[in-house]
C-alpha positions in Angstrom: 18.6 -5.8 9.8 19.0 -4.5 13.2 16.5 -2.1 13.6 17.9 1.1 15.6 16.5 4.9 16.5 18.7 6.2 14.1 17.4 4.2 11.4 14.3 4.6 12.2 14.1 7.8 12.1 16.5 8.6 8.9 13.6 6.4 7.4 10.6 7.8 8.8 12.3 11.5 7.1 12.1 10.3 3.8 8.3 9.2 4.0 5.5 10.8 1.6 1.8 10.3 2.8 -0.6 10.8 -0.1 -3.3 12.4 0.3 -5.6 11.7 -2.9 -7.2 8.9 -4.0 -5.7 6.8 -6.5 -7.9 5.6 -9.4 -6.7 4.9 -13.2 -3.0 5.3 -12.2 -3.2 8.6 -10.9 -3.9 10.3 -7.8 -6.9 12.5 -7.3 -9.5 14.6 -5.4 -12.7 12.7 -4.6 -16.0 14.0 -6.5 -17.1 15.5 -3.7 -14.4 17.3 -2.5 -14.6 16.6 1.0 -11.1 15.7 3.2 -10.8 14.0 6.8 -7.9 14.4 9.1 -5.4 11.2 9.1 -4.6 11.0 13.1 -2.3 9.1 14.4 -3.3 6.7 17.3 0.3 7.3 18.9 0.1 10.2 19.7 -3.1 11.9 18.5 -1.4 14.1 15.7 -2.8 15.2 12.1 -0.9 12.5 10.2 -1.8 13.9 7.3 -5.5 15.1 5.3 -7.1 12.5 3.0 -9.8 13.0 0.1 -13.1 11.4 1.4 -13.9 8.8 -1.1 -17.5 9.0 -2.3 -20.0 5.9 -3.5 -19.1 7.6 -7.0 -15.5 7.4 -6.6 -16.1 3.9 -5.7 -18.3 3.4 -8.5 -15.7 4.5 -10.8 -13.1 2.7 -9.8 -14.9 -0.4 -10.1 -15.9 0.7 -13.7 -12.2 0.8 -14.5 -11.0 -2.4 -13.1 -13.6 -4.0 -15.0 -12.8 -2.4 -18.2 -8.7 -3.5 -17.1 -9.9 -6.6 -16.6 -12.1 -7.5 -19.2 -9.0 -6.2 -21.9 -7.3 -9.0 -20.4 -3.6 -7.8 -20.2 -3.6 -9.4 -16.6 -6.8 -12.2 -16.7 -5.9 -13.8 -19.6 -2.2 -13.7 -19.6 0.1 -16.2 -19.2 0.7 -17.9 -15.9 4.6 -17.7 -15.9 3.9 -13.9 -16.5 1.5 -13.5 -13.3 4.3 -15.1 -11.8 7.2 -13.4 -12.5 4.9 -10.3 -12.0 3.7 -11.9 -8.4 7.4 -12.7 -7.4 8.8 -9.0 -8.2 6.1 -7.6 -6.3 7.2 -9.1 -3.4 10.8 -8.4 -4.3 9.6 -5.0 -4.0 7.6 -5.3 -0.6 11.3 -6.9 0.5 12.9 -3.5 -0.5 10.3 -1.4 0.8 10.2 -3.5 4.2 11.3 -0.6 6.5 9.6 2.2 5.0 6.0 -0.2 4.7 6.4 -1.2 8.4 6.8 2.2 8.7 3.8 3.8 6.9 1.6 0.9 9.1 3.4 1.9 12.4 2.5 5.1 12.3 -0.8 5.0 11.1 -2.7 1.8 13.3 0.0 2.4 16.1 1.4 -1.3 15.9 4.8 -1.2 17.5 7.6 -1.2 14.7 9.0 -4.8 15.9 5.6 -5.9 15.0 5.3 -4.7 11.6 8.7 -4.8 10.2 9.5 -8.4 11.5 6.0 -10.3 11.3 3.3 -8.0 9.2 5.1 -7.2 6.0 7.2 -10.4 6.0 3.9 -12.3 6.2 2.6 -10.7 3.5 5.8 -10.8 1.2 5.5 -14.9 2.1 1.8 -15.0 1.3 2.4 -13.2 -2.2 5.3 -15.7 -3.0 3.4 -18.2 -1.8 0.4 -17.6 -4.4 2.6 -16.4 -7.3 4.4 -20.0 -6.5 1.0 -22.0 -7.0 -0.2 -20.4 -10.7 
């Protein structure tokens, strides 16, 4: 795709920036409450306000990926399923490209050329390229 202003910017309307944290498969406040401005390093705006995560927010977090992955559904499946799950994940980073390249754009201040043509398609080759050797 030939990246131009306009769809850029049509792109950069339809972006969401969470705020929360996301733990368990939903988004929430840290324990402690506590927020920190987002800014961006382009030009020094409030990108947005984030919850503060907290050692206990960490510590829970960890307590549920260990209870995910001791149940097994992803450790001790099947290879050809961490595959296919591996490969649509990138499929998805593919669809997303624009609006990922985006979201890292304006929040480390990489130019857009950068991200959209070397960043995320680097990382959608790397994920192939694992979900290829299972």
């Amino acid at each position: 795709m030939n990246l131009t202003r306009d769809i850029i910017d049509k792109e950069k309307q339809k972006i969401i920036f969470p705020s929360k944290i996301f733990i368990d498969g939903i988004y929430k406040e840290s324990t402690s409450g506590k927020f920190f401005n987002n800014i961006s390093p382009i030009d020094g705006k409030i990108i947005n306000t984030i919850s503060f995560a907290q050692k206990e927010d960490v510590d829970i977090a960890v307590k549920v990926a260990r209870k995910i992955f001791e149940k097994g559904s992803w450790s001790k499946s099947d290879p050809s399923f961490r595959k296919k799950v591996l490969l649509r994940f990138a499929d998805l980073l593919e669809k997303h490209r624009l609006e990922l390249a985006l979201l890292d754009t304006i929040d480390v201040g990489k130019t857009i050329n950068d991200t959209y043509n070397a960043d995320i398609p680097a990382s959608i080759d790397n994920i192939r390229w694992y979900a290829e050797i299972i």
